[in-house]
The first five atom37 places (N, CA, C, CB, O) and aatype in JSON, in Angstrom:
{
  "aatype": [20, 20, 20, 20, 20, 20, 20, 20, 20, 20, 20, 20, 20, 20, 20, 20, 20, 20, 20, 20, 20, 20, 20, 20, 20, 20, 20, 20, 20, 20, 20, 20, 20, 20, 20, 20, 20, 20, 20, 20, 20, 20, 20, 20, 20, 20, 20, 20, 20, 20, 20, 20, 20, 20, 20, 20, 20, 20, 20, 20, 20, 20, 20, 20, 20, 20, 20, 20, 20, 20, 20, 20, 20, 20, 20, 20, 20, 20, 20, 20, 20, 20, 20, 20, 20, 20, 20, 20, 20, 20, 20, 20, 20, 20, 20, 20, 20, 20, 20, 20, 20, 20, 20, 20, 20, 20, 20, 20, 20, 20, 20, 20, 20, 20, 20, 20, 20],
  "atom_mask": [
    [1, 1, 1, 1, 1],
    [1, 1, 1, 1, 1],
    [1, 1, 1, 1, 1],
    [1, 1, 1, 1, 1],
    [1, 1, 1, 1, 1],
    [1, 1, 1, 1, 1],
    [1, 1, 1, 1, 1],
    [1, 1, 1, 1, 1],
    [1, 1, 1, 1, 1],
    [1, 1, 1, 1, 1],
    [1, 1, 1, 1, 1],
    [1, 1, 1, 1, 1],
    [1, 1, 1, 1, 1],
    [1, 1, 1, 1, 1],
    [1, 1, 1, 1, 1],
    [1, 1, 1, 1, 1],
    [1, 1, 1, 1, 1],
    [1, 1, 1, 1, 1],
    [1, 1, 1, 1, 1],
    [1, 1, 1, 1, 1],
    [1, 1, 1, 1, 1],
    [1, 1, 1, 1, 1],
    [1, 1, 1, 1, 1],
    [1, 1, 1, 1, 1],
    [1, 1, 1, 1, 1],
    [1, 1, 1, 1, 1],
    [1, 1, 1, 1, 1],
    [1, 1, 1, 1, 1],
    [1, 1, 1, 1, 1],
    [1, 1, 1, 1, 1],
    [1, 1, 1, 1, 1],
    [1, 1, 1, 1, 1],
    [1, 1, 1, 1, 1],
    [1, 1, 1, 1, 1],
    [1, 1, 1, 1, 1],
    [1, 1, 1, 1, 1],
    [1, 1, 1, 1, 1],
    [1, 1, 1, 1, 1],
    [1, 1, 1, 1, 1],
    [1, 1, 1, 1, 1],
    [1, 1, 1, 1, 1],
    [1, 1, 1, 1, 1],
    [1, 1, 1, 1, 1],
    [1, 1, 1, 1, 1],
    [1, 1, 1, 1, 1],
    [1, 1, 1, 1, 1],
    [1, 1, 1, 1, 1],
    [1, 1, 1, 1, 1],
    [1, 1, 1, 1, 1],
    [1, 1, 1, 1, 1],
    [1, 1, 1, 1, 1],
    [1, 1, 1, 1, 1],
    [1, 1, 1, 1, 1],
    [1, 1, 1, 1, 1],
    [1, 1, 1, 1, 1],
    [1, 1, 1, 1, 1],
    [1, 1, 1, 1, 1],
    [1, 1, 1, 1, 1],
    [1, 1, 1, 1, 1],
    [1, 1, 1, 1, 1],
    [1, 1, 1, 1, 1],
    [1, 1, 1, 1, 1],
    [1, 1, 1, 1, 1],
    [1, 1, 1, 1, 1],
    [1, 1, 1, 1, 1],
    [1, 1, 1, 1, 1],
    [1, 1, 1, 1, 1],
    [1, 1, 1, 1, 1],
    [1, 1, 1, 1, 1],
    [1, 1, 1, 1, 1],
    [1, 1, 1, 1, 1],
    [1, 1, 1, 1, 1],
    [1, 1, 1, 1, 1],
    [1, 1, 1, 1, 1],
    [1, 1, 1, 1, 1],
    [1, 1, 1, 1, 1],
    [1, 1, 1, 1, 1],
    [1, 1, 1, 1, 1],
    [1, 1, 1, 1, 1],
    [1, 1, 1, 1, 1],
    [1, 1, 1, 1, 1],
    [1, 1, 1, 1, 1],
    [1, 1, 1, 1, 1],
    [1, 1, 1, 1, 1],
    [1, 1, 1, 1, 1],
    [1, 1, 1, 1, 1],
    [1, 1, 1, 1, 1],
    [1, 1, 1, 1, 1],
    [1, 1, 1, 1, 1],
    [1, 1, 1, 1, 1],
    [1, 1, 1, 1, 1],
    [1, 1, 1, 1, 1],
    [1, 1, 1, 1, 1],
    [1, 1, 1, 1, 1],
    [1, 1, 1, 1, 1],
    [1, 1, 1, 1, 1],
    [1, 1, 1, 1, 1],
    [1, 1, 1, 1, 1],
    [1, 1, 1, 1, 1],
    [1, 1, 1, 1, 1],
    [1, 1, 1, 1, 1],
    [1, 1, 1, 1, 1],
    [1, 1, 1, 1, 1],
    [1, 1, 1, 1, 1],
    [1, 1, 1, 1, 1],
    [1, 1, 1, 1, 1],
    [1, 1, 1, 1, 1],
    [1, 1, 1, 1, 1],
    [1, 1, 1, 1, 1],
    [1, 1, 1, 1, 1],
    [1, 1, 1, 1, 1],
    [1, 1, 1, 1, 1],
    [1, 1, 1, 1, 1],
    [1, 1, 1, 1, 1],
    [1, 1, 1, 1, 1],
    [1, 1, 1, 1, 1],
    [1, 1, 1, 1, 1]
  ],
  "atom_positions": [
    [[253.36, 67.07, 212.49], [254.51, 66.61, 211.74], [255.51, 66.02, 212.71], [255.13, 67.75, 210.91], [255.94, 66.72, 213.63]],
    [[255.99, 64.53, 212.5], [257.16, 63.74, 213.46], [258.23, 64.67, 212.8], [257.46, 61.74, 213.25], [258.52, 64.59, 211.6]],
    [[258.9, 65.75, 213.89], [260.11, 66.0, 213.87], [261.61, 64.59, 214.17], [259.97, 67.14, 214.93], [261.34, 63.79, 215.07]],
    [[262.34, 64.47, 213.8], [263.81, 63.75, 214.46], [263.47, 62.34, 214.63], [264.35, 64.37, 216.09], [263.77, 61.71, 215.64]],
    [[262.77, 61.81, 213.52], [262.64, 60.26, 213.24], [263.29, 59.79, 212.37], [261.52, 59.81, 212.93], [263.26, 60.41, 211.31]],
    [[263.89, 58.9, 212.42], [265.02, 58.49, 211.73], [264.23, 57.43, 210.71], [266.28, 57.85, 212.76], [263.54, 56.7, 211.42]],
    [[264.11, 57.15, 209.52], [263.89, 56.54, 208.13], [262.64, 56.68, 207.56], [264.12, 55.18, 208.1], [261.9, 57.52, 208.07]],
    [[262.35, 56.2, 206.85], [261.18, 56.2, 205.9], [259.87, 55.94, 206.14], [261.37, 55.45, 205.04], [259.97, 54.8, 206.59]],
    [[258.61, 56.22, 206.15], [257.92, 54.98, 206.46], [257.02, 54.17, 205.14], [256.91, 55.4, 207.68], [256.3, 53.17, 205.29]],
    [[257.27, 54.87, 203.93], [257.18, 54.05, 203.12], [255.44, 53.53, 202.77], [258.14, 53.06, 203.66], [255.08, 52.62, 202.02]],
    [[254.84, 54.18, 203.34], [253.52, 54.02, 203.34], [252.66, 52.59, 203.63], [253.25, 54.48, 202.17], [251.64, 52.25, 203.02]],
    [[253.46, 51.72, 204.9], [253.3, 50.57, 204.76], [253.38, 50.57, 206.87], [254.59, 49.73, 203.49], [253.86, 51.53, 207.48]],
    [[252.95, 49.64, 207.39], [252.89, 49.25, 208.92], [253.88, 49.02, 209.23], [252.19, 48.24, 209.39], [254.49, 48.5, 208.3]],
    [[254.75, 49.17, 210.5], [255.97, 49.37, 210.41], [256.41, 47.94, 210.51], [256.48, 50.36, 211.38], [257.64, 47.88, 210.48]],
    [[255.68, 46.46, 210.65], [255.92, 45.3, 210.53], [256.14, 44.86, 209.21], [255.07, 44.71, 211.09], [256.95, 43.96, 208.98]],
    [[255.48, 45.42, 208.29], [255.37, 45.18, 207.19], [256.32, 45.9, 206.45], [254.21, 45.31, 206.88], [256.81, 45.25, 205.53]],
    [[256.74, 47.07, 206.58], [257.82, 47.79, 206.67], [258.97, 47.14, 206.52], [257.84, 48.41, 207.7], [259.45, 47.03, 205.39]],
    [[259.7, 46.53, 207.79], [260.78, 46.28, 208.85], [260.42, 44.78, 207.75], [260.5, 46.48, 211.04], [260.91, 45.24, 206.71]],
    [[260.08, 43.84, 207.48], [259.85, 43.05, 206.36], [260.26, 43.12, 204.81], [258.74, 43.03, 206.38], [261.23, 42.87, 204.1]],
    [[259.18, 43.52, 204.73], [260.34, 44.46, 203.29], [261.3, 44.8, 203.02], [260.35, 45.43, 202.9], [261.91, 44.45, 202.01]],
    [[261.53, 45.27, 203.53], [263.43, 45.99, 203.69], [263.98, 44.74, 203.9], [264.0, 47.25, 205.29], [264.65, 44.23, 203.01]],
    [[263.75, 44.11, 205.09], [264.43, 42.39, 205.03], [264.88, 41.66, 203.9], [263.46, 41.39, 205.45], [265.95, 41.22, 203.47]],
    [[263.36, 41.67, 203.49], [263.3, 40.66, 201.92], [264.01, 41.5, 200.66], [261.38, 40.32, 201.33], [264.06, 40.94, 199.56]],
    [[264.49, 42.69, 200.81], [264.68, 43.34, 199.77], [266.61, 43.46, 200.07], [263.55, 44.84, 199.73], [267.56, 43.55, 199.3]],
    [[266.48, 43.43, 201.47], [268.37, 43.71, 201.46], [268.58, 41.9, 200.93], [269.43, 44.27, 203.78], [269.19, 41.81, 199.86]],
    [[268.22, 40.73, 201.46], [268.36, 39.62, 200.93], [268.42, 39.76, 199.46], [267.4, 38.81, 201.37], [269.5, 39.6, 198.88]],
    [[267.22, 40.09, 198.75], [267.38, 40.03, 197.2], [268.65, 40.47, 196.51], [266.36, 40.85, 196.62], [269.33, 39.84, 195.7]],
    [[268.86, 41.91, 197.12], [270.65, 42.61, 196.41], [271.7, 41.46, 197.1], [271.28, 44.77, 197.26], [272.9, 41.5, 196.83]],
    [[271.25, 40.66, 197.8], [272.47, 39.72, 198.46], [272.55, 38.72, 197.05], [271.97, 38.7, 200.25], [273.55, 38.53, 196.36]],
    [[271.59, 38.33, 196.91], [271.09, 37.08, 196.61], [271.06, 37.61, 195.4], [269.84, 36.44, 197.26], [270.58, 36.62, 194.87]],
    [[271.19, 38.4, 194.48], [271.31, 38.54, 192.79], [272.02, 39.38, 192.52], [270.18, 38.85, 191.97], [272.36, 39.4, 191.33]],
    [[272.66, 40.59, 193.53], [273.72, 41.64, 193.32], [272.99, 42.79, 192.85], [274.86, 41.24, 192.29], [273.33, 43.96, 193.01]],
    [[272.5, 42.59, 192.58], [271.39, 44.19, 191.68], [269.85, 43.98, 191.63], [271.75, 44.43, 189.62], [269.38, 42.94, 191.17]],
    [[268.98, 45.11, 192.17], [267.56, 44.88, 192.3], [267.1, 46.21, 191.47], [266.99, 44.75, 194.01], [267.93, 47.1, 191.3]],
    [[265.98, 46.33, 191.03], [265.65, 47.44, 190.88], [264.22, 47.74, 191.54], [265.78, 47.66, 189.57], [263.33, 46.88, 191.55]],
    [[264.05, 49.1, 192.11], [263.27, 49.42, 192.87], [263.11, 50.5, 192.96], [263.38, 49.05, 193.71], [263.75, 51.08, 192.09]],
    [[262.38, 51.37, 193.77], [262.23, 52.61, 193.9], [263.65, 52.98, 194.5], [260.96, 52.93, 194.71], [264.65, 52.34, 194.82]],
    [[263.36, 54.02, 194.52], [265.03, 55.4, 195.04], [264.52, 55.39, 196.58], [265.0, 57.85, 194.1], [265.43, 55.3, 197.41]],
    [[263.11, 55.48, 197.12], [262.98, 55.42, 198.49], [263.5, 53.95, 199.04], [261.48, 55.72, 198.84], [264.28, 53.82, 199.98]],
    [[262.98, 52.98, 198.37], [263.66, 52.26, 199.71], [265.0, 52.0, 199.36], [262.97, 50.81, 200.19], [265.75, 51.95, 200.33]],
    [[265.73, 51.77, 197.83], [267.07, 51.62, 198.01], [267.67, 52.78, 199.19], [267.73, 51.78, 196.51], [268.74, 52.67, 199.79]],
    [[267.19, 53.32, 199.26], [267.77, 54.63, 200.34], [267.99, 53.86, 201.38], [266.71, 56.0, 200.81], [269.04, 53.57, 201.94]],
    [[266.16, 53.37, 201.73], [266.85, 52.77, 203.31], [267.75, 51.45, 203.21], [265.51, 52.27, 204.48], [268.68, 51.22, 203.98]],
    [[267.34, 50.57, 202.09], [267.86, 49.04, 202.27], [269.23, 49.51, 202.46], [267.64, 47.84, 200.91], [269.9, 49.04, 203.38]],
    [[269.76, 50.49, 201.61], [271.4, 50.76, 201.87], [271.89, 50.27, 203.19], [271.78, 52.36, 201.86], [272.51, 49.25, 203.49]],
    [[271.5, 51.19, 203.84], [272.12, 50.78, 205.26], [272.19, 49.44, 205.51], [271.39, 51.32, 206.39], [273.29, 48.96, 205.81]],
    [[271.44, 48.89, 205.47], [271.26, 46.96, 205.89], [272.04, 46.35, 205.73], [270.42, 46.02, 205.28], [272.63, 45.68, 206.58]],
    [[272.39, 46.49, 203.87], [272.93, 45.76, 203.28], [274.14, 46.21, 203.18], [272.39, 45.49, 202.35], [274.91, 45.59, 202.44]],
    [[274.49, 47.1, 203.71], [276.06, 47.65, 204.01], [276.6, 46.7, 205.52], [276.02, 49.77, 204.4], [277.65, 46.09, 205.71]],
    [[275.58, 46.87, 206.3], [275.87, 46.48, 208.06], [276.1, 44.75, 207.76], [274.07, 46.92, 209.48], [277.05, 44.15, 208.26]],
    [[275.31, 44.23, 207.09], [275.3, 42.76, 207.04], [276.83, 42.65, 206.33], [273.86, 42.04, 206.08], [277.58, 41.94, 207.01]],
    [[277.44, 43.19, 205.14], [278.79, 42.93, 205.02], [279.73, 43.23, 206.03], [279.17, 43.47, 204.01], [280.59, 42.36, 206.16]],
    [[279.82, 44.06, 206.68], [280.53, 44.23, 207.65], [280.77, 43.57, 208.64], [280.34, 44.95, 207.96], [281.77, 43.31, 209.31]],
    [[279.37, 43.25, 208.66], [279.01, 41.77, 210.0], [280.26, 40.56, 209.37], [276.64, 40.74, 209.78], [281.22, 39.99, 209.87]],
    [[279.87, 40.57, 208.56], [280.64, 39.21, 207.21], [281.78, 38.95, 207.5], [280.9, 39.6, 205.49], [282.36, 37.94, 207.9]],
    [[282.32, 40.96, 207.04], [283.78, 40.75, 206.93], [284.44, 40.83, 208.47], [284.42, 41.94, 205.87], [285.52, 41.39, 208.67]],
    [[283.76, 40.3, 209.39], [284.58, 40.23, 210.72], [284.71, 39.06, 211.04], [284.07, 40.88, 211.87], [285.63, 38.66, 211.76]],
    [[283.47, 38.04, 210.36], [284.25, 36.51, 210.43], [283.99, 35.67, 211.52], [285.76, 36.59, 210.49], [283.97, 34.44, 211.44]],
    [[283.79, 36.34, 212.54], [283.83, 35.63, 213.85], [282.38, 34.86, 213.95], [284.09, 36.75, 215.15], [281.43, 35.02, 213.19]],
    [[282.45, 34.05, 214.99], [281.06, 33.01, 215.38], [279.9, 34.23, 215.48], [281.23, 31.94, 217.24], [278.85, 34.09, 214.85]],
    [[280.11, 35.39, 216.27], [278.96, 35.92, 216.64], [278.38, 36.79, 215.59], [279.13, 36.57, 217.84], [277.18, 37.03, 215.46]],
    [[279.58, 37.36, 214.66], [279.14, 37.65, 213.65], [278.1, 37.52, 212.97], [279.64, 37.45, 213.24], [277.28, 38.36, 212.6]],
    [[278.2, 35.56, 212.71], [277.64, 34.84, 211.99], [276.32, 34.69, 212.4], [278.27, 33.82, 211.86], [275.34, 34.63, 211.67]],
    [[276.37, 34.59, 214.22], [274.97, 33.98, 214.27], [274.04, 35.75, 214.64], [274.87, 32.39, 215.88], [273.01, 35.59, 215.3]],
    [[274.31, 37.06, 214.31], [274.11, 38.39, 214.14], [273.48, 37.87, 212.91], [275.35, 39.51, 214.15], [272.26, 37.75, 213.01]],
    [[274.02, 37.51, 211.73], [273.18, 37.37, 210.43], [272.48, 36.13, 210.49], [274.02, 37.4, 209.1], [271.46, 36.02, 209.8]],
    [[272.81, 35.27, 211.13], [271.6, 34.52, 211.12], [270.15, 35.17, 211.85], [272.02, 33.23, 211.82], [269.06, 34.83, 211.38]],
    [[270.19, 35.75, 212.57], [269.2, 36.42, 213.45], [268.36, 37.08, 212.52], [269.79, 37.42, 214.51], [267.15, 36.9, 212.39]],
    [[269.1, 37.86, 211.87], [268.29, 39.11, 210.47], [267.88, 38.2, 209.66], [269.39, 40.38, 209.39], [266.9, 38.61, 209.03]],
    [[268.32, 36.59, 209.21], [268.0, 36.4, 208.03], [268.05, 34.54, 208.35], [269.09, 37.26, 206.85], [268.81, 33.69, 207.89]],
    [[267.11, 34.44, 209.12], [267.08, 33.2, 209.56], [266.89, 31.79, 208.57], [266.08, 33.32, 210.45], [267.22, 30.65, 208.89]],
    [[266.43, 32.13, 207.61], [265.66, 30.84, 206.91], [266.61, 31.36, 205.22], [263.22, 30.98, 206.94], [266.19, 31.16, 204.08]],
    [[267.76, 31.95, 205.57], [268.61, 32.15, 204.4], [269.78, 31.6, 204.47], [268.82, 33.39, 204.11], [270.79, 32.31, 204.5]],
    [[269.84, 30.07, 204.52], [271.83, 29.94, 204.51], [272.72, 29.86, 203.51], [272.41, 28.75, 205.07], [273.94, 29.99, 203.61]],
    [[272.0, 29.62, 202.41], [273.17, 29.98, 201.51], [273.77, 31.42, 201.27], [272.79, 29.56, 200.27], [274.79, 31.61, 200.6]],
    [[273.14, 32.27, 201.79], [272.85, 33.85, 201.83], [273.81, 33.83, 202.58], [271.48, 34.6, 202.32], [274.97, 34.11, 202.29]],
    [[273.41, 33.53, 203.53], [274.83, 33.38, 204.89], [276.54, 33.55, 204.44], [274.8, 31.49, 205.61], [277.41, 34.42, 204.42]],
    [[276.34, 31.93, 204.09], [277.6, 31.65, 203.48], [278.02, 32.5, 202.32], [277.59, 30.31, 203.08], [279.25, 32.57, 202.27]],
    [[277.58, 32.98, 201.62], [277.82, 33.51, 200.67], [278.23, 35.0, 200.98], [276.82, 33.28, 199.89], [279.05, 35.64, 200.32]],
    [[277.58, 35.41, 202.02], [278.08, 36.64, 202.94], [279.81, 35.98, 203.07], [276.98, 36.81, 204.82], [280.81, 36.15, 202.36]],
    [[279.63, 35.4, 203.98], [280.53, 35.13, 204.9], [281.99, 34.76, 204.24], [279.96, 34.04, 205.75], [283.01, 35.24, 204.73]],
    [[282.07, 33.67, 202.82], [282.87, 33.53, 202.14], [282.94, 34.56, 200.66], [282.77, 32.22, 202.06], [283.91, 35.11, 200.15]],
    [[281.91, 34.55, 200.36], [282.51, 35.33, 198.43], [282.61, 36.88, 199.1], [280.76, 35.28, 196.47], [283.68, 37.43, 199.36]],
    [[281.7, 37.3, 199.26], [281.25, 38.7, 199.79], [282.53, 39.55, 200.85], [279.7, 38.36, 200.77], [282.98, 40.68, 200.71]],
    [[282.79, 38.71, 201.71], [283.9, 38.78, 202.86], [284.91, 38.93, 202.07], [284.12, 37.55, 203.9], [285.2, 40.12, 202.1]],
    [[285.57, 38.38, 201.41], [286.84, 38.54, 200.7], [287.03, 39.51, 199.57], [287.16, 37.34, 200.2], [288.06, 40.12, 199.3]],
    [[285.55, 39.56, 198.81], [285.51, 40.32, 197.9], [285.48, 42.2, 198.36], [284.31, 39.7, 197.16], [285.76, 43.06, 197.52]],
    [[285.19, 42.45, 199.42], [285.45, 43.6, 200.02], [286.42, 43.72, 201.48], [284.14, 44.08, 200.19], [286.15, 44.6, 202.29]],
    [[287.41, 42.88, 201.7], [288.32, 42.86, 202.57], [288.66, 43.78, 202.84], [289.12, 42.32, 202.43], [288.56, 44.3, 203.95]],
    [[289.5, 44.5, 201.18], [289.99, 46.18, 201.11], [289.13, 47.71, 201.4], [290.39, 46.36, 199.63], [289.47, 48.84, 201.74]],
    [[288.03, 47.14, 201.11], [287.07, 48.4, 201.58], [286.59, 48.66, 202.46], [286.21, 48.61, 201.16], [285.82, 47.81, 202.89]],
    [[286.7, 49.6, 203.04], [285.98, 50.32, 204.05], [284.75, 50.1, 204.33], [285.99, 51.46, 203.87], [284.33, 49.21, 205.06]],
    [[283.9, 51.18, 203.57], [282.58, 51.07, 203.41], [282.07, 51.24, 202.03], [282.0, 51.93, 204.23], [282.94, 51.27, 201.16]],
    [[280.9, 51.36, 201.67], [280.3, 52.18, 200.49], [280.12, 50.63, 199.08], [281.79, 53.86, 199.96], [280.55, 50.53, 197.92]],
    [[279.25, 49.64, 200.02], [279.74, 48.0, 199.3], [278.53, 48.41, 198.14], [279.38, 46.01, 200.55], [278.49, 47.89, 197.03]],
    [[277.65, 49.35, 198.6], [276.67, 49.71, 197.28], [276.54, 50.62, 196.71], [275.58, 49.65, 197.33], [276.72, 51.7, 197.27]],
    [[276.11, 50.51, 195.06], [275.68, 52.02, 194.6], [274.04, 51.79, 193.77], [277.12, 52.78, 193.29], [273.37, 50.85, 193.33]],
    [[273.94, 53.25, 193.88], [272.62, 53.43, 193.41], [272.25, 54.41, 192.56], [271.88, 53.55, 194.34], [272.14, 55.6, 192.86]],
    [[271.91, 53.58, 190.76], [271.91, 53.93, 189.6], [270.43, 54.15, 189.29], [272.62, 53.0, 188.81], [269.58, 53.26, 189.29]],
    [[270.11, 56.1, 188.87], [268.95, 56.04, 188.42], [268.67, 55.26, 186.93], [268.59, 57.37, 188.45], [269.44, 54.9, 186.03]],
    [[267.08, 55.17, 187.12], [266.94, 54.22, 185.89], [265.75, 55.2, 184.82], [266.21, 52.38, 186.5], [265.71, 55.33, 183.59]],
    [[264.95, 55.71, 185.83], [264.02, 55.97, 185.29], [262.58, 56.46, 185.99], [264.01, 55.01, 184.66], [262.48, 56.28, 187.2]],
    [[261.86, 56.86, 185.54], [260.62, 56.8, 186.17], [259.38, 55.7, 185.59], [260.17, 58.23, 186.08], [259.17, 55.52, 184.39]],
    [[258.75, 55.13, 186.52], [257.94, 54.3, 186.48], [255.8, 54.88, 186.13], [258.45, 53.63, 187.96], [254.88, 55.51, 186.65]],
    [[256.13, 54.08, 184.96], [255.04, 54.51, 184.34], [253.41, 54.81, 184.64], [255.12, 53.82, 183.61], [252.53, 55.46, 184.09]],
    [[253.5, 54.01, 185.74], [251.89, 54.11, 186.31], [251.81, 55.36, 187.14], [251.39, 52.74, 187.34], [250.8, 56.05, 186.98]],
    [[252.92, 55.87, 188.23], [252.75, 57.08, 189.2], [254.1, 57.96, 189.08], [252.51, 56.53, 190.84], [254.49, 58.7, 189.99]],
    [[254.68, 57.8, 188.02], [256.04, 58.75, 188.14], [257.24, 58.27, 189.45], [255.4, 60.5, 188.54], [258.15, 59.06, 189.71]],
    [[257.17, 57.22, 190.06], [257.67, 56.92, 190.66], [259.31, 57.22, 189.79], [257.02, 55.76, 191.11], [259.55, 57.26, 188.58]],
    [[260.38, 57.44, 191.22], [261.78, 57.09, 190.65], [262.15, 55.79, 190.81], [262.84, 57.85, 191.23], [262.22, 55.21, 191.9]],
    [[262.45, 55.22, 189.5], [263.05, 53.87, 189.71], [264.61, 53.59, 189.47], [262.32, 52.97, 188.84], [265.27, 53.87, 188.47]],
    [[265.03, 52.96, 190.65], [266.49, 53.04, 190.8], [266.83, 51.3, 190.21], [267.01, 53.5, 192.7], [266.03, 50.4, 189.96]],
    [[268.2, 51.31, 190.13], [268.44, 49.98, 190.71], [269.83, 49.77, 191.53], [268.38, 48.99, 189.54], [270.87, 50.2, 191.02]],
    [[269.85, 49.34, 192.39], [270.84, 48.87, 193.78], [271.88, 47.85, 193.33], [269.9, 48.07, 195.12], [271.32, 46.95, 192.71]],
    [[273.02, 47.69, 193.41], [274.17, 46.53, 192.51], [275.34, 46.36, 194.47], [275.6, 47.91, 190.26], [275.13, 46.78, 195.6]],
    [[275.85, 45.98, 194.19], [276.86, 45.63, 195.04], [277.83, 46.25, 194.26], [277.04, 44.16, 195.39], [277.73, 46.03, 193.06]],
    [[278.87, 47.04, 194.66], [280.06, 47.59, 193.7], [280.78, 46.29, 193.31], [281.2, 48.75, 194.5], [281.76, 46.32, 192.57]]
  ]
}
Protein backbone atom coordinates (compact mmCIF):
# COMPACT_ATOMS: atom_id res chain seq x y z
CA UNK A 1 0.00 0.00 0.00
CA UNK A 2 1.59 3.75 -1.28
CA UNK A 3 1.54 5.46 2.06
CA UNK A 4 1.86 9.79 1.66
CA UNK A 5 0.97 10.17 -2.09
CA UNK A 6 -0.68 12.96 -2.82
CA UNK A 7 -4.02 12.53 -5.41
CA UNK A 8 -5.92 10.09 -7.09
CA UNK A 9 -4.94 7.73 -9.53
CA UNK A 10 -8.11 7.22 -11.01
CA UNK A 11 -7.50 3.96 -12.57
CA UNK A 12 -5.87 5.37 -15.63
CA UNK A 13 -1.62 5.88 -16.58
CA UNK A 14 -0.48 8.69 -15.01
CA UNK A 15 -0.12 10.42 -18.68
CA UNK A 16 -3.37 9.74 -19.35
CA UNK A 17 -4.30 10.77 -16.01
CA UNK A 18 -2.37 14.24 -15.89
CA UNK A 19 -4.55 14.63 -19.44
CA UNK A 20 -7.74 14.23 -18.27
CA UNK A 21 -7.76 16.37 -15.53
CA UNK A 22 -6.33 18.93 -18.21
CA UNK A 23 -9.20 18.44 -20.55
CA UNK A 24 -11.64 18.36 -17.78
CA UNK A 25 -10.38 21.64 -15.69
CA UNK A 26 -10.67 23.36 -19.44
CA UNK A 27 -14.29 22.03 -19.85
CA UNK A 28 -15.58 23.79 -16.22
CA UNK A 29 -13.58 26.83 -17.84
CA UNK A 30 -15.11 26.59 -20.98
CA UNK A 31 -19.01 25.88 -19.95
CA UNK A 32 -18.92 26.74 -16.08
CA UNK A 33 -20.45 23.43 -14.95
CA UNK A 34 -19.45 19.73 -15.90
CA UNK A 35 -20.80 16.80 -14.55
CA UNK A 36 -18.68 13.95 -13.59
CA UNK A 37 -17.73 11.71 -11.07
CA UNK A 38 -17.07 13.09 -7.24
CA UNK A 39 -13.42 11.50 -7.76
CA UNK A 40 -12.10 13.57 -10.19
CA UNK A 41 -14.13 16.79 -9.48
CA UNK A 42 -12.06 16.28 -6.25
CA UNK A 43 -8.90 16.48 -8.02
CA UNK A 44 -9.83 18.92 -11.04
CA UNK A 45 -10.71 21.33 -8.03
CA UNK A 46 -7.43 22.21 -7.36
CA UNK A 47 -6.49 23.15 -11.10
CA UNK A 48 -9.19 24.98 -11.73
CA UNK A 49 -8.91 27.02 -8.62
CA UNK A 50 -4.80 27.65 -9.35
CA UNK A 51 -5.54 28.68 -13.05
CA UNK A 52 -7.94 31.59 -11.61
CA UNK A 53 -5.59 32.79 -9.44
CA UNK A 54 -2.95 32.65 -12.06
CA UNK A 55 -5.75 35.03 -13.95
CA UNK A 56 -6.46 37.15 -11.25
CA UNK A 57 -2.75 38.37 -11.00
CA UNK A 58 -2.78 39.67 -14.52
CA UNK A 59 0.70 39.93 -15.15
CA UNK A 60 2.67 38.69 -18.53
CA UNK A 61 3.99 35.63 -16.69
CA UNK A 62 0.90 34.82 -15.35
CA UNK A 63 -0.43 34.58 -18.68
CA UNK A 64 2.18 32.72 -20.37
CA UNK A 65 1.89 30.02 -16.78
CA UNK A 66 -1.64 29.36 -18.46
CA UNK A 67 -0.61 29.23 -21.63
CA UNK A 68 1.85 26.42 -20.71
CA UNK A 69 -1.16 24.21 -18.98
CA UNK A 70 -3.39 24.95 -21.78
CA UNK A 71 -1.59 25.62 -24.90
CA UNK A 72 -3.94 25.18 -27.89
CA UNK A 73 -6.82 27.08 -25.70
CA UNK A 74 -6.93 30.94 -26.30
CA UNK A 75 -10.06 31.90 -25.99
CA UNK A 76 -9.93 29.97 -22.62
CA UNK A 77 -7.09 32.16 -21.89
CA UNK A 78 -8.68 35.30 -22.41
CA UNK A 79 -11.60 34.49 -20.92
CA UNK A 80 -9.56 33.53 -17.77
CA UNK A 81 -7.79 36.53 -17.89
CA UNK A 82 -10.69 39.13 -18.60
CA UNK A 83 -14.44 37.75 -17.50
CA UNK A 84 -13.15 35.26 -14.88
CA UNK A 85 -10.39 37.82 -13.37
CA UNK A 86 -12.84 40.41 -12.55
CA UNK A 87 -15.58 38.24 -11.79
CA UNK A 88 -13.66 36.92 -8.66
CA UNK A 89 -11.40 40.00 -7.85
CA UNK A 90 -13.22 39.96 -4.29
CA UNK A 91 -12.56 36.40 -3.50
CA UNK A 92 -10.10 34.77 -1.99
CA UNK A 93 -10.41 31.35 -2.83
CA UNK A 94 -13.13 28.61 -3.09
CA UNK A 95 -14.01 29.83 -7.21
CA UNK A 96 -15.78 26.18 -7.18
CA UNK A 97 -18.46 24.09 -5.78
CA UNK A 98 -19.39 20.65 -5.95
CA UNK A 99 -23.13 19.52 -6.18
CA UNK A 100 -24.10 15.86 -5.65
CA UNK A 101 -26.29 14.66 -8.40
CA UNK A 102 -26.66 11.23 -8.13
CA UNK A 103 -25.47 7.88 -8.74
CA UNK A 104 -24.72 6.58 -12.11
CA UNK A 105 -26.55 3.73 -13.36
CA UNK A 106 -24.23 1.22 -14.87
CA UNK A 107 -21.63 0.92 -11.55
CA UNK A 108 -23.13 3.07 -8.75
CA UNK A 109 -20.70 5.51 -9.45
CA UNK A 110 -21.17 9.13 -7.54
CA UNK A 111 -22.05 11.59 -9.99
CA UNK A 112 -21.30 15.12 -9.16
CA UNK A 113 -21.42 18.19 -11.09
CA UNK A 114 -18.57 21.05 -10.76
CA UNK A 115 -20.06 24.97 -11.57
CA UNK A 116 -17.78 27.95 -10.99
CA UNK A 117 -19.58 29.88 -7.99
Amino acid sequence: MPHRLAGRRLGRASDHRLHMLDNLAVSVLRYEKVRTTEAKAKEVRGRVDHMITLAKRGDLSARRLLISAMPDEPLIIDKLMGELATKYADRASGYTRIVKIGLRLGDAAAIVQIELV
